[in-house]
C-alpha positions as a printed NumPy array, in Angstrom:
array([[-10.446,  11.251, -43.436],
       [-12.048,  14.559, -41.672],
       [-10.186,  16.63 , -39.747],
       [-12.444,  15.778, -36.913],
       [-11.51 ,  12.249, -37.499],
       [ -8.261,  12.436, -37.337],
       [ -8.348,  14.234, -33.85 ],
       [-10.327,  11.561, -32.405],
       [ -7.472,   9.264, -33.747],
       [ -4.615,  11.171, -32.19 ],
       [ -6.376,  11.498, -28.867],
       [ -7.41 ,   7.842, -28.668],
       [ -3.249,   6.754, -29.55 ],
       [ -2.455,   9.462, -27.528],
       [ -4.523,   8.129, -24.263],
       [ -3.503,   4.345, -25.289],
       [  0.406,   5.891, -25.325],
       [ -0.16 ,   7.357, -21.93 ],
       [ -1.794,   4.528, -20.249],
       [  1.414,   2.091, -21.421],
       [  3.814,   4.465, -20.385],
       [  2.631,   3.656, -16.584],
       [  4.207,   0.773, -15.195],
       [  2.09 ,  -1.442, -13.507],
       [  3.423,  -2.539, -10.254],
       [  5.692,  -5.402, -10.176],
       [  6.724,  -5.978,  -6.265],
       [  4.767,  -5.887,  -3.046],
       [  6.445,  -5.173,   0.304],
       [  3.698,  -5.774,   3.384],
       [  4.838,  -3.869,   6.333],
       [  3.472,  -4.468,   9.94 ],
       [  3.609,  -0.773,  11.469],
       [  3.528,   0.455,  15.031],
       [  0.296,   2.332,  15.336],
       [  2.363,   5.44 ,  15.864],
       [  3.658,   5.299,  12.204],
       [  0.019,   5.825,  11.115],
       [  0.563,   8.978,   9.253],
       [  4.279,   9.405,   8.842],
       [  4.25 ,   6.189,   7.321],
       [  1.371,   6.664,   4.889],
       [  3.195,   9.898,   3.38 ],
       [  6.854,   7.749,   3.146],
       [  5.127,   5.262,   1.558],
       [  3.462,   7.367,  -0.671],
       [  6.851,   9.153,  -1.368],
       [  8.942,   6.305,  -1.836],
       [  5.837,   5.001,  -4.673],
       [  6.903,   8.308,  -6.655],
       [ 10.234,   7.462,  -7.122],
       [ 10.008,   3.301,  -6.83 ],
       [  6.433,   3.207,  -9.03 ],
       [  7.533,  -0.993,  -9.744],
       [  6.726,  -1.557,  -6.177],
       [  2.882,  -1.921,  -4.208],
       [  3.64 ,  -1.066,  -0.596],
       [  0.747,  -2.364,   2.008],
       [  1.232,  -1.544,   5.546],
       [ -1.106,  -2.97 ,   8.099],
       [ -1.112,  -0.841,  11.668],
       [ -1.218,  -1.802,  15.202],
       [  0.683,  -2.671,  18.54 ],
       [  3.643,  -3.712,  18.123],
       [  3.322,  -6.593,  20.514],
       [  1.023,  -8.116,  18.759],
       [  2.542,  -8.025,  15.667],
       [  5.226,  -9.579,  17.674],
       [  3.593, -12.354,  18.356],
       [  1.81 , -12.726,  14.919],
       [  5.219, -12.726,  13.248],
       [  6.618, -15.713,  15.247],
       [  3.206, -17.687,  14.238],
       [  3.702, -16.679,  10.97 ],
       [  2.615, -13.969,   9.478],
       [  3.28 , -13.257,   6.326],
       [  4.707,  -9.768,   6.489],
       [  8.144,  -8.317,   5.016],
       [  9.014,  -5.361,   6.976],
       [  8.596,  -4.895,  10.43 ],
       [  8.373,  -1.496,  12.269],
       [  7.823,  -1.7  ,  16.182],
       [  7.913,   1.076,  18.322],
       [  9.659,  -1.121,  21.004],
       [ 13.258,  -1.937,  19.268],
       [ 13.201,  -5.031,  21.522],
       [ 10.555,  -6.899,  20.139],
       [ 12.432,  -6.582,  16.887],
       [ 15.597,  -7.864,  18.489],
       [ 13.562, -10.949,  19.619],
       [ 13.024, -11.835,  15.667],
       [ 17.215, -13.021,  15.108],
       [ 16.894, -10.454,  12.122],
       [ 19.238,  -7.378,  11.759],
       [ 17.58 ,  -4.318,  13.165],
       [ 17.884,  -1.117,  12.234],
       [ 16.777,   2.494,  14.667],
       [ 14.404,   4.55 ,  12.832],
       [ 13.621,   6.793,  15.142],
       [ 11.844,   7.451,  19.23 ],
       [  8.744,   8.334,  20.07 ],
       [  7.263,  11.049,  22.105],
       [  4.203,  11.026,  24.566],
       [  1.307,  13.952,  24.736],
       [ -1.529,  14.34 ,  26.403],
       [ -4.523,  14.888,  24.092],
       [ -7.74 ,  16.564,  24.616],
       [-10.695,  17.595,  22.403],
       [-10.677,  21.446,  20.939],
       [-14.051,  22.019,  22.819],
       [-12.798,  20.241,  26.211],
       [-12.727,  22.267,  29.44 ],
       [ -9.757,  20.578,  30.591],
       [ -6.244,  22.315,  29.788],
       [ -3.826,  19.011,  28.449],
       [ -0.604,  20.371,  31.003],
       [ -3.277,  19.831,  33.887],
       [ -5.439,  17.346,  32.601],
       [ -4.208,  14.468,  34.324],
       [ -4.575,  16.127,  37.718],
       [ -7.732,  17.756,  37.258],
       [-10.64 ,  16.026,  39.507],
       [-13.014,  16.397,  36.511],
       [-11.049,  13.957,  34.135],
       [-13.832,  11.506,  34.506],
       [-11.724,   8.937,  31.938],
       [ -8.341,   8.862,  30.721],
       [ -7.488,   6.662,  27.618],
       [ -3.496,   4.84 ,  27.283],
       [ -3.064,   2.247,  25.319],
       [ -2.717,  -1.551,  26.575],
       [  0.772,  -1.595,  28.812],
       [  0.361,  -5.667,  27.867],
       [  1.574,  -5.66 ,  24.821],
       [  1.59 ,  -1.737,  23.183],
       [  4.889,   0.024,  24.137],
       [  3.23 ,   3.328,  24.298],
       [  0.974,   1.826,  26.955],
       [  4.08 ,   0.967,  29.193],
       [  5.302,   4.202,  28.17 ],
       [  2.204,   6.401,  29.337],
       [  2.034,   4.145,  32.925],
       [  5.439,   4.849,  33.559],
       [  5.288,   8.585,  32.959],
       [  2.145,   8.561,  34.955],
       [  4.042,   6.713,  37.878],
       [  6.783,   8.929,  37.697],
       [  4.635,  12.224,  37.946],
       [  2.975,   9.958,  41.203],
       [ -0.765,  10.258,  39.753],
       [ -0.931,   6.982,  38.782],
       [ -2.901,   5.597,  42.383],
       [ -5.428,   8.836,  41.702],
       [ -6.355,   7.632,  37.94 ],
       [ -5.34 ,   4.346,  37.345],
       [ -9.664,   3.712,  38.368],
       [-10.211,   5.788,  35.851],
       [ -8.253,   4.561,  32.975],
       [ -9.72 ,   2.77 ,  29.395],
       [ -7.359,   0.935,  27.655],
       [ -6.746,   0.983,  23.98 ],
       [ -5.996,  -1.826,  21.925],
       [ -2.883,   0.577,  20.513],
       [ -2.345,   3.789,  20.409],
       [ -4.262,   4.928,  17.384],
       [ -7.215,   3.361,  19.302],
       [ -6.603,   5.185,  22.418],
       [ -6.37 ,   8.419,  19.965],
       [ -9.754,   7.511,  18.888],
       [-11.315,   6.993,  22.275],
       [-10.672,  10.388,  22.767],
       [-11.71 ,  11.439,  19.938],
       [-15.255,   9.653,  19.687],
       [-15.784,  10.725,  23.517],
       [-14.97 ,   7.196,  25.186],
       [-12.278,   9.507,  27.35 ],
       [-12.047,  12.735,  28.518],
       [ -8.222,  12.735,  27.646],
       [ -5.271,  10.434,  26.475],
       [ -1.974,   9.669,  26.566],
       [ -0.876,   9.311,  23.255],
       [  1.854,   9.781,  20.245],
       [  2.768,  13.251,  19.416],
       [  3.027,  12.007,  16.088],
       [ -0.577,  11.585,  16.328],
       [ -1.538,  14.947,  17.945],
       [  0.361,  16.686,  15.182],
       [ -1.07 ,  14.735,  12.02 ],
       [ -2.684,  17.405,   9.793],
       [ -5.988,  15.041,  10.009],
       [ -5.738,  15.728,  14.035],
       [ -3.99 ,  18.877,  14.619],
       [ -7.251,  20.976,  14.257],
       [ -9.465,  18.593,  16.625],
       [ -7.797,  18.951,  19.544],
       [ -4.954,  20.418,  22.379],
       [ -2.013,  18.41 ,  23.504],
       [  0.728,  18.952,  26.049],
       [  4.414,  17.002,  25.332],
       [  4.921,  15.114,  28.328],
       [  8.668,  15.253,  29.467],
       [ 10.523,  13.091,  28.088],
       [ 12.565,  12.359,  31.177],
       [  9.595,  11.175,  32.874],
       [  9.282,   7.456,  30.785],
       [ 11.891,   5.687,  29.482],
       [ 13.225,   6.4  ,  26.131],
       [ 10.812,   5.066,  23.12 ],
       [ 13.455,   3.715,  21.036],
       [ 11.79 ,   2.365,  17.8  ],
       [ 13.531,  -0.342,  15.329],
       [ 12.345,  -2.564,  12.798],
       [ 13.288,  -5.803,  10.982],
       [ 13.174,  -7.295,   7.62 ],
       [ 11.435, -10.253,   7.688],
       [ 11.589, -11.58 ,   4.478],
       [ 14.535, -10.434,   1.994],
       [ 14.228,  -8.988,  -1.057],
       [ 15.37 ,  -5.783,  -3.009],
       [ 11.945,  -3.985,  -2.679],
       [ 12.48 ,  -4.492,   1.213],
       [ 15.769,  -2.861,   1.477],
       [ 14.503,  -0.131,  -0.327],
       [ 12.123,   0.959,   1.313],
       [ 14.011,   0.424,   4.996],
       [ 16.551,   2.444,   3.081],
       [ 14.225,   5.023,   1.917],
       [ 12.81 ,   5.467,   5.787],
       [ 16.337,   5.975,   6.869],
       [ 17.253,   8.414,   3.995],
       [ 17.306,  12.257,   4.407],
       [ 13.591,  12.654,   3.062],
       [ 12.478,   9.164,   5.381],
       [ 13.646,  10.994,   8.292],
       [ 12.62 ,  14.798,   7.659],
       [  9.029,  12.857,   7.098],
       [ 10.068,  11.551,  10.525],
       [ 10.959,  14.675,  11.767],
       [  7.828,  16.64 ,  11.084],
       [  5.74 ,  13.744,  12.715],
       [  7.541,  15.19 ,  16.175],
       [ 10.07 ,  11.636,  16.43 ],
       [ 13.473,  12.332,  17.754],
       [ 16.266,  10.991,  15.186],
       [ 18.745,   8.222,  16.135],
       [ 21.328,  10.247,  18.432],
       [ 19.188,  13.467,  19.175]])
């Protein structure tokens, strides 16, 4: 045999050796996500495959109501994450607090309106907040608006999202002028360069506490709910602008 021969020989064991040495996944966990989670939840799951590579994690992303009320007709999901703790406390499951959310108001980088004054400004032709019906950060974003008594000068004015990555999106795409939304959302690295946001206070709507559920048991599960609570789940957390159970 050549020496050329013999290289293709090692090279083709050596690529078969490397592809067996990757195991192929060997447990799903399907999460139903707040809409919130969006991005802090894609890089824990992504995270949590580096050191759990056995185990597919799918996470589907939306309000948290209506998960809610997919979940009691069935749905086959094992994790739930709702960024209303009380519509996992409705499930007669053990809940856990991962974290609380945060409202901002969002505008486009080439918007004329300044995000502190936005939602007093008589040029704020629309204002996107997600559904109050069933999305927590809807409820959230009416109450704050209630609370700084503008609500009766925009509430003509207002588009509702389905959730609150929706209402992000309105914004975004031009539907709205501005919107109340996550600050986990304003500060994803997709979204930090496309816009301006001001925090709203958080004294002005009640507290966002988030909590999730598992659904279904199984070991994969419990991982990962342990993984979001770890140290690294919650410095993920952290970044994405949530407060941390008991800050």
């Amino acid at each position: 045999m050549t020496v050329s021969s013999k290289l293709v020989v090692l090279l083709a064991l050596t690529t078969t050796a490397c592809r067996v040495s990757v195991p192929a996944p060997t447990a799903k966990v399907t999460v139903a996500a707040a809409a919130d989670l969006k991005f802090a939840m894609d890089e824990i799951s992504r995270a949590f495959r580096e050191s759990h590579p056995e185990t597919d994690v799918q996470v589907a992303y939306g309000s948290s109501g209506n998960f809610f009320a997919q979940i009691q007709n069935g749905a086959p999901f094992d994790l739930f994450l709702s960024a209303d703790i009380e519509y996992a406390r409705k499930l007669d499951k053990p809940v856990f607090t991962y974290a609380s959310g945060r409202l901002a108001v969002w505008v486009p980088a080439n918007s004329r309106l300044d995000p502190k004054t936005a939602l007093r400004d008589p040029s704020l032709a629309r204002l996107a907040i997600a559904n109050p019906s069933h999305a927590p950060y809807g409820r959230a974003a009416e109450a704050a608006l209630r609370n700084m008594e503008v609500w009766d000068a925009v509430r003509s004015r207002v588009v509702l999202g389905e959730n609150v990555a929706q209402t992000m999106q309105f914004v975004q795409s031009g539907v709205a002028d501005a919107g109340i939304v996550a600050l986990s959302l304003a500060l994803a690295p997709p979204v930090r360069g496309q816009g301006r946001y001001w925090e709203i206070p958080v004294e002005d709507y009640p507290r966002l506490e988030q909590g999730g559920a598992i659904l279904h048991d199984s070991p994969a599960a419990r991982q990962l709910r342990d993984f979001l609570l770890s140290v690294a789940g919650r410095r993920i957390l952290k970044e994405y602008g949530f407060l941390l159970p008991g800050e």
